[in-house]
C-alpha positions, 0 to 999 in steps of 0.5 A, a space after each residue: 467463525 474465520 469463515 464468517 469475519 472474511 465473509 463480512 468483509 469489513 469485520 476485521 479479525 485475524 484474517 486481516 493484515 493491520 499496521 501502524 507506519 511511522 510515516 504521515 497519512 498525508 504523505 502516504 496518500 500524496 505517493 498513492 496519488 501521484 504513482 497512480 496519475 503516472 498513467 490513465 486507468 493505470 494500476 499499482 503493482 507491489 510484486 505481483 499484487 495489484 491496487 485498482 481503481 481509483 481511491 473511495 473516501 469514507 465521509 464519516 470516518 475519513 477512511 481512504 480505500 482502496 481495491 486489492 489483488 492479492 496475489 497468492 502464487 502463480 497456481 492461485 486466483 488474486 484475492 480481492 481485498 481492500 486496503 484502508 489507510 486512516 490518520 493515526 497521529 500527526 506523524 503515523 499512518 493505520 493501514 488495515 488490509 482486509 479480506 472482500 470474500 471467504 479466505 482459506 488462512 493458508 500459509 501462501 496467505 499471511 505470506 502474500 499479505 505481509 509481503 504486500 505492506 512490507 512493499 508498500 511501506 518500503 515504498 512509501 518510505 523511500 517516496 519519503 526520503 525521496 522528497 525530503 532530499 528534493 527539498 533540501 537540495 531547493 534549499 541548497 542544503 545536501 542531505 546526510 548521505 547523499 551520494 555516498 557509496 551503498 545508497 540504495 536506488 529510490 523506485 517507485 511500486 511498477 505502474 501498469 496501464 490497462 485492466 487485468 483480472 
């Protein structure tokens, strides 16, 4: 029965990662889209993950996708995944990461998944905090914190150019 779910590909069920962020859809989408311009044909590693290719739009639900490399460990192929991102609130974000093909539900697995959100949304939040302090400094106002002794380094996910498979 799992076998059958990560066959079909869009039937989500336990072999498919989902969570709710506390971060607007339009802003996750706003950091996709600028990390991906950084460079022509470039792709977005998280770790050793990879999103390729450009971002699909379902015209009926909304729904943005995104191509996946799961990396598993270094003995192992990527998975090819999909990435879906829908509008859950004004201020939160459904991301859903979804098997493409037939998944053994190994350990490595669920790691590899849950590792891949937790880095996109450290991501994404730090993108955030990023561009809420660029635009309180164009106000002239200072933000909490800034400056101070322990502040961790914004970074975005690496942008590679080229194909790799």
């Amino acid at each position: 029965m799992l076998q059958q779910q990560a066959e079909a590909g869009s039937a989500a069920g336990p072999l498919t990662f989902r969570r709710i962020v506390d971060i607007p859809f339009e802003a996750c989408l706003a950091a996709l889209d600028g990390w991906q311009a950084a460079g022509p044909g470039g792709e977005l590693r998280f770790g050793d993950s990879r999103l390729v290719g450009p971002m699909e739009l379902d015209r009926d639900t909304g729904t943005r996708r995104f191509e996946v490399r799961l990396a598993r460990g270094p003995l192992l192929r990527p998975l090819r995944m999909r990435l879906d991102l829908d509008r859950w609130s004004a201020s939160s974000t459904a991301v859903e990461l979804i098997p493409c093909g037939r998944v053994r539900p190994t350990a490595a697995y669920f790691r590899a998944g849950h590792l891949l959100l937790d880095a996109m949304i450290r991501a994404w939040s730090q993108h955030l905090s990023s561009a809420q302090d660029r635009d309180a400094a164009s106000r002239g106002r200072v933000p909490a914190g800034s400056g101070s002794p322990g502040r961790e380094e914004v970074r975005s996910p690496s942008l590679v150019t080229g194909s790799h498979s």
